[in-house]
N, C-alpha and C positions, 0 to 999 in steps of 0.2 A: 504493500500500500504506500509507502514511503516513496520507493524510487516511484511507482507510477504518480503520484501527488507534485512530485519533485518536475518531474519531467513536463509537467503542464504549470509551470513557473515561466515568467519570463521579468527575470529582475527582484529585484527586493519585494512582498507582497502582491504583485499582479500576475493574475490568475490567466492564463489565456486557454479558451476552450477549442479541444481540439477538433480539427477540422475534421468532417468525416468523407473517406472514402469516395471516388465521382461513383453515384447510382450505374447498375449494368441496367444497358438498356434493353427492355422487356418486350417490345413493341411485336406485335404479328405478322412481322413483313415477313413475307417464302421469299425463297430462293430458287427459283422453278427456271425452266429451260426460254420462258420471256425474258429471263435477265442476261442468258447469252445474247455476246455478240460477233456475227461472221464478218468478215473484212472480204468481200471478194473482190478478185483481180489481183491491179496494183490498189488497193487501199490498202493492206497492211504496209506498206512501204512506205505512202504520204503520211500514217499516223505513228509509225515507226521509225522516219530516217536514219539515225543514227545506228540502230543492228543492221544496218547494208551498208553506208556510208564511213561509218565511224562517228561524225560528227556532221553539224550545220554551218560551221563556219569554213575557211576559205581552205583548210585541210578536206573536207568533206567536198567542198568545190573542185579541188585540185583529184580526190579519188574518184569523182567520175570522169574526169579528161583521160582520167589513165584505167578505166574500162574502156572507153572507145577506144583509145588506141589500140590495147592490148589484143583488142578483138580482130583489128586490121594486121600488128603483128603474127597472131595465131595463122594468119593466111599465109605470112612468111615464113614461118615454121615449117609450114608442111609443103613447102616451092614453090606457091601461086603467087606470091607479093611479091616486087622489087622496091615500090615508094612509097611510101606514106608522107600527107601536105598535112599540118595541122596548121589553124590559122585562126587565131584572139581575135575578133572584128572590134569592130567602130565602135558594134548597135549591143554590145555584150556579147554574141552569139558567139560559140564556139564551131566550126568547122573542120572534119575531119576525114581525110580521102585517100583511096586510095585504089590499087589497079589488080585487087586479086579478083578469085572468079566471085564474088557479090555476091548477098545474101539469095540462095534459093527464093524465086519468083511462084513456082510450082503451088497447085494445093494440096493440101490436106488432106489424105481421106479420113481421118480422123473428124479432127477440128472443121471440114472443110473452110482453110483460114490460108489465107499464101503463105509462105514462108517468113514474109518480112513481119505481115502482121502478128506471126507467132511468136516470132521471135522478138517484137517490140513489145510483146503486152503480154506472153504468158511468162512464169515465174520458172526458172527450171526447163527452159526447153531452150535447144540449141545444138550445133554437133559437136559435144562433147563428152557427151554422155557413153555411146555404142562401143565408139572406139574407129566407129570407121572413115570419118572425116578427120578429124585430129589426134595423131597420137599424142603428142605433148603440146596444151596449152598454157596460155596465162592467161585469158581474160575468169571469169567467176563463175564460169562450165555453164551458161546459159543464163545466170543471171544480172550480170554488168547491165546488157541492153536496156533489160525491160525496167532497171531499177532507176538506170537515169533518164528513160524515158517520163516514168512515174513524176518523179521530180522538175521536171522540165516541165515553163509555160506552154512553151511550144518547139515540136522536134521533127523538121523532114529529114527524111531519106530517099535518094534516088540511087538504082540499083540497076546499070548495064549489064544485061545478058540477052543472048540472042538475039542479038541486034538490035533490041529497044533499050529505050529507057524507061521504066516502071519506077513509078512516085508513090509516098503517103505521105500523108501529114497526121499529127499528134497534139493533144491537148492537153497535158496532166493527163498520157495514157492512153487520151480514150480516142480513136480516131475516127476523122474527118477532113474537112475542106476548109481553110482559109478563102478568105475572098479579098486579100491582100498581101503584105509583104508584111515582116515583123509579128510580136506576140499579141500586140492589139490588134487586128484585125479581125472582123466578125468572123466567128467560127461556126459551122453547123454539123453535127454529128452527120457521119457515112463512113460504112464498111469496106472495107475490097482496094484493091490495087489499083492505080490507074496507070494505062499503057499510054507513053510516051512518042515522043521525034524516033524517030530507027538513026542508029549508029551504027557502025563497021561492024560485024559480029566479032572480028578478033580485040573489041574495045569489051573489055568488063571491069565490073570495080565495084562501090559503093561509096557514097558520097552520104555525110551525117552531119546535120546542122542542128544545133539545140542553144533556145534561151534557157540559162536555169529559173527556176520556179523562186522571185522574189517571196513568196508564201512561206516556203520553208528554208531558204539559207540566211543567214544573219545580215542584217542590211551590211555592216562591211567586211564581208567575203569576197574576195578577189581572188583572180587567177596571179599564180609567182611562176613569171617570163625566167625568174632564175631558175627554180624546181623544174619547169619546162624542157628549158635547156639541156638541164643534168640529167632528165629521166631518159631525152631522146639520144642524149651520148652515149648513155649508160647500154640501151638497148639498144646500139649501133653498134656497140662493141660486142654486144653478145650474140647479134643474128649477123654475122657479116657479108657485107655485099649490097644487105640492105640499107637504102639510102632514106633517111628522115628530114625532111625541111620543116622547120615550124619557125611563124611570122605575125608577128604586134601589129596588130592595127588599132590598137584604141585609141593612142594616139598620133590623128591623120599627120601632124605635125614632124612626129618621130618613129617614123614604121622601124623596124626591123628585122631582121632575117637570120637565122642561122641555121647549118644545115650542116646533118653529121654524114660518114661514109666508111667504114674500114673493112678493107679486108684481112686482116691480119686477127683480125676475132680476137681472143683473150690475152694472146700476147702482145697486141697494143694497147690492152685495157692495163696490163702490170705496167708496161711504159710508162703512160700515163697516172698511175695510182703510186709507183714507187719513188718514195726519196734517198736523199742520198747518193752516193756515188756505188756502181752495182759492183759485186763481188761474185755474182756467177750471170752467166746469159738465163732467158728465161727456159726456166724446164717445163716441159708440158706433159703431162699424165692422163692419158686415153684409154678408156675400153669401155665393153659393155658386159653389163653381168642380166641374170636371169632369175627370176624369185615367184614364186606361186603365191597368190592370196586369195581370199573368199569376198565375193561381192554380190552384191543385191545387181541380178539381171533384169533388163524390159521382156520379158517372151512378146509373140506376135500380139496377143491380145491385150498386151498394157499391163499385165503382173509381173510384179517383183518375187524372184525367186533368187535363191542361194545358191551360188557355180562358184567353182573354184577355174581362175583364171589365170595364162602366165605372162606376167608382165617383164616387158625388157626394160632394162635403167642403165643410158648412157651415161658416161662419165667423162667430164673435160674440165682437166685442171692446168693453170701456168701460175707459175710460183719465180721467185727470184729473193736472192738474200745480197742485202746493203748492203753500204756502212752506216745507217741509219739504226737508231736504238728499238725506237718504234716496229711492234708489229701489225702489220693490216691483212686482214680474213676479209676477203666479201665471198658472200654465198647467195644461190640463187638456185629457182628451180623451176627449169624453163624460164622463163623470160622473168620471173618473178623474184622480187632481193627476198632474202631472207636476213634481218638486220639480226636476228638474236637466236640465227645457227639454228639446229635440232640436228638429227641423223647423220645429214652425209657429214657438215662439219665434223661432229662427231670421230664419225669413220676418218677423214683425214687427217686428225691431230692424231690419231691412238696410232695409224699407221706410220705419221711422220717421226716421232718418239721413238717408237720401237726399233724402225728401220734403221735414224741415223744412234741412238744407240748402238746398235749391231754391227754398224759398220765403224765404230769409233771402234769398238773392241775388237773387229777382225782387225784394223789397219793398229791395235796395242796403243792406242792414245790413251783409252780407260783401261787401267790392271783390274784383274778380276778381283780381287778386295776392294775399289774404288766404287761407290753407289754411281745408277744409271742419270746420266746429263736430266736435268727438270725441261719440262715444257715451254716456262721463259726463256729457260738459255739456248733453246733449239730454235724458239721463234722470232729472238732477238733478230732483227732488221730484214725480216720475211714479211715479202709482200706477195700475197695469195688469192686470187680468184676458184671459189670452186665453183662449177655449175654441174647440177643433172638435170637429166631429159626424163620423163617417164610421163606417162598415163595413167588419169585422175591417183594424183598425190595427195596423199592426206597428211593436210594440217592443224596444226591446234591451233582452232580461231579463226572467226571469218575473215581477221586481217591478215591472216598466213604469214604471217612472221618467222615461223618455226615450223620446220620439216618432221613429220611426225612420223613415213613411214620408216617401219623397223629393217626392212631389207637394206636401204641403204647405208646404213654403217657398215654390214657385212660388206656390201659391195665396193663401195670406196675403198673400202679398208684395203681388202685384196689386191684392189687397183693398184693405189698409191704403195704399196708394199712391195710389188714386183719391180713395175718399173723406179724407183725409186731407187731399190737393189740394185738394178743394174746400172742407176747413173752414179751412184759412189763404187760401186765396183769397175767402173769406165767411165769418168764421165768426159763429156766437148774438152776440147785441147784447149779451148779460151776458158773452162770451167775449172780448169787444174788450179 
């Protein structure tokens, strides 16, 4: 009685009474299947941007310019692309073109829907899925399109094949007709494709213009002509041959241009990424490994079943050691960075450790009572690109930061481990 008397004190004599508990609320409301709500289409996407985008502001701006692209890449991946134009207009619109063979014009026997329109507006459809259009991409395996279309005021696409040119147009999604130029202009819903001017049949491509959706990105989200830059170099250097121009026009004042080109693929990408003055030429580590997984199949009827399937996993690595203290990893998978590694990094460090360990101790640098070199001291002034190739990679997180399948450590490993061996057991005459 004392401590509870005590505790409802506050000061010399005054009494404060305690406050009681907030009342549970009692009330008859149900829970019944009226209080569900379905999102169909792209509405889960406008009321969810950020689980697709990451963000609303000008990061989330800057990851849809790089699903269009990725998608025009994925056509250079598998030989059909040599150019991609991207191009910041005046009017905000973004523009994005290029010369593979264009989105399937065809219908549907399914959806009876053309191809473009399935692929602008359904969630999950695209060729990426079968395995028979793309072996290794980088766009979001069907969803990039329809999510920046979702977001967008307004987004056409024209689409050369068989000698026409076949248009839509988009509204937040939903398509129709403009009856002018820009995202103000009256819109009135309608379905289906329209067949254009006839062009050369050897002319094909797809051509992608979108405003983003003031509605949902942050008034000041902008596009960064710097990030621009560096993603089109980046992916110059990893598909090479393929040529990228992307060009500022916002302001008419100060346009600008630049345009990437290499054919030297990764060993112009160490060029460019290593400092310091170099201590070996670049080495490059190639092959492909083989690995069985279990995946959810489409049969002909549109069900998902369980097949075990064998997937191939290229491997391309170029690496060089400084004199710089610094070491730099980039990693990628398919055209995709992976800034915070999983797998194959993984597989390349545990191989690189081992091997030049091993070779320190055949050539008696380390006595056998001496502990094995650490991982800093191997990677001191190594600068390293790794990329793999493979078909639908699973990562952790819709932002794929991190390579999650398990086969590729084994694979890299082996890789990096063979020929590795044999450039310290021979290596270039310029590498001695």
């Amino acid at each position: 009685m004392i401590g509870s008397a005590m505790s409802d004190l506050d000061g010399p004599g005054r009494y404060i009474r305690p406050v009681p508990p907030p009342a549970v609320t009692t009330t008859k409301a149900r829970y019944s299947v009226k209080d569900l709500t379905v999102l169909e289409g792209l509405d889960a996407v406008r009321k969810r941007p950020g689980m697709y985008i990451g963000s609303t502001d000008g990061r989330g701006l800057m990851h849809c310019v790089w699903e269009i692209i990725d998608n025009a890449v994925d056509e250079a991946l598998a030989g059909h692309c040599s150019r991609i134009d991207v191009v910041l207009a005046e009017d905000r619109s973004v523009l994005v073109s290029d010369n593979g063979r264009g989105i399937p014009v065809d219908i549907d026997s399914k959806t009876k829907l053309s191809g473009v329109q399935l692929v602008m507006t359904k969630l999950h459809a695209g060729g990426k899925f079968g395995g028979g259009s793309y072996a290794a991409a980088g766009g979001l395996h069907g969803v990039g399109a329809s999510v920046v279309n979702a977001l967008s005021e307004r987004l056409d696409v024209e689409v050369d094949r068989a000698g026409r040119t076949h248009k839509m147009s988009f509204r937040r999604g939903v398509p129709g007709v403009f009856d002018g130029p820009g995202p103000g202009a009256e819109f009135s819903r309608r379905g289906g494709l329209q067949v254009g001017d006839r062009v050369p049949k050897t002319r094909t491509g797809t051509r992608l213009r979108y405003w983003a959706d003031p509605q949902v990105f942050t008034a000041d989200a902008d596009y960064s002509w710097q990030q621009l830059c560096a993603r089109a170099r980046q992916t110059a250097f990893l598909v090479p041959g393929l040529a990228i121009t992307v060009r500022d026009e916002r302001d008419p004042d100060a346009v600008v241009e630049e345009s990437f080109r290499f054919r030297g693929g990764l060993s112009e990408f160490v060029d460019y990424l290593s400092k310091g003055d170099p201590i070996t030429g670049v080495i490059r580590l190639t092959g492909v490994g083989h690995f069985h997984e279990t995946v959810p199949v489409l049969d002909a009827k549109g069900h998902l079943s369980s097949q075990e399937v064998e997937r191939e996993l290229g491997v391309d690595i170029a690496m060089r050691w400084t004199s710089d203290y610094d070491a730099s990893v980039s990693s990628f998978v398919n055209i995709i960075a992976t800034p915070k590694g999983g797998t194959h990094v993984v597989g390349f460090e545990r191989a690189l450790v081992k091997t030049a360990n091993e070779a320190l101790r055949a050539a008696k640098v380390l006595r056998a009572s001496e502990d094995n070199v650490t991982r800093d001291d191997i990677t001191e002034g190594l600068t390293a690109v790794v990329t793999v190739r493979l078909a639908e990679p699973q990562f952790e997180g819709q932002t794929k930061e991190v390579l999650g399948t398990p086969a590729a450590s084994r694979i890299v490993s082996h890789i990096v481990n063979k020929h590795l061996k044999a450039w310290f057991t021979t290596p270039p005459r310029g590498d001695k």
